[in-house]
N, C-alpha and C positions, 0 to 999 in steps of 0.2 A: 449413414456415415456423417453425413451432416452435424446429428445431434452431438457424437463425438467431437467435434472439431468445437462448436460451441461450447463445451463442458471443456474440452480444454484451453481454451480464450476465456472462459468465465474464471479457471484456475490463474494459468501461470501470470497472466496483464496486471491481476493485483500484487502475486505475488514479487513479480520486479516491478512492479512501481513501489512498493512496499521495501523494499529493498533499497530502494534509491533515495527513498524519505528517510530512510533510516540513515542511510551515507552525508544525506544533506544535513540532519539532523547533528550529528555527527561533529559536522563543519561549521553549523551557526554557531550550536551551543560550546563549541571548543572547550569541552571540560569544566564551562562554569555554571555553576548549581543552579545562577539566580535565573538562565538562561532556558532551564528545563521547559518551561512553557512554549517557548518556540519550537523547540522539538516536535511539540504537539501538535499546533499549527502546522507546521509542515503535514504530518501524517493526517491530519483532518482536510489537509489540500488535497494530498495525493488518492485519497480514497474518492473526494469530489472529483478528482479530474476521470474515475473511473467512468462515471456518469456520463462524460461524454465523450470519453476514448469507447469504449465497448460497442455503444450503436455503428457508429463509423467502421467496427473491425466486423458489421455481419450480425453481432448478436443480441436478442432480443431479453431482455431483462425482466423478471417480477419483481413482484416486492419480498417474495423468498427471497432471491437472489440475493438481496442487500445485505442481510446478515452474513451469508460467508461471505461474499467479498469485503466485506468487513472486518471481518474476524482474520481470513486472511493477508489482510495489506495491513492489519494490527501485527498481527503475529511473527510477520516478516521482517516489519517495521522494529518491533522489540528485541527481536534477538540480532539482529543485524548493528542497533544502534549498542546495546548493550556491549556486546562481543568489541565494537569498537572503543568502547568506554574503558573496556576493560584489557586495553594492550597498554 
């Protein structure tokens, strides 16, 4: 039961952080173009703050691991920001 609960903390923590980068994103760059590199920033934070939100929540990380969490707090990040770009 364990492993489960790990796999799901390795999921959803990047996913809403991913999310939130994407909202802050969102808020820095207020629609302006030249701004778009902060957006970055932010998501390059939020994936770093994974690193040491996840030990604190229980779970123990490889270096597998790095890629999806990755790709996930990428992925969240991008349709999250976009979708707001695009109201």
């Amino acid at each position: 039961m364990d492993e489960y609960r790990e796999s799901l903390i390795k999921t959803f923590v990047p996913i809403v952080l991913g999310c939130i980068a994407g909202v802050i994103s969102y808020v820095i760059t207020d629609g302006i173009r030249s701004r778009d590199p902060l957006g970055i920033i932010v998501l390059v934070f939020s994936i770093y703050v994974n690193k040491f939100l996840l030990p604190k929540l229980g779970v123990s990380l490889e270096g597998k691991d790095w890629a999806g969490i990755t790709f996930m707090a990428f992925a969240s990040w991008y349709i999250v920001w976009t979708f707001l770009l695009n109201i």
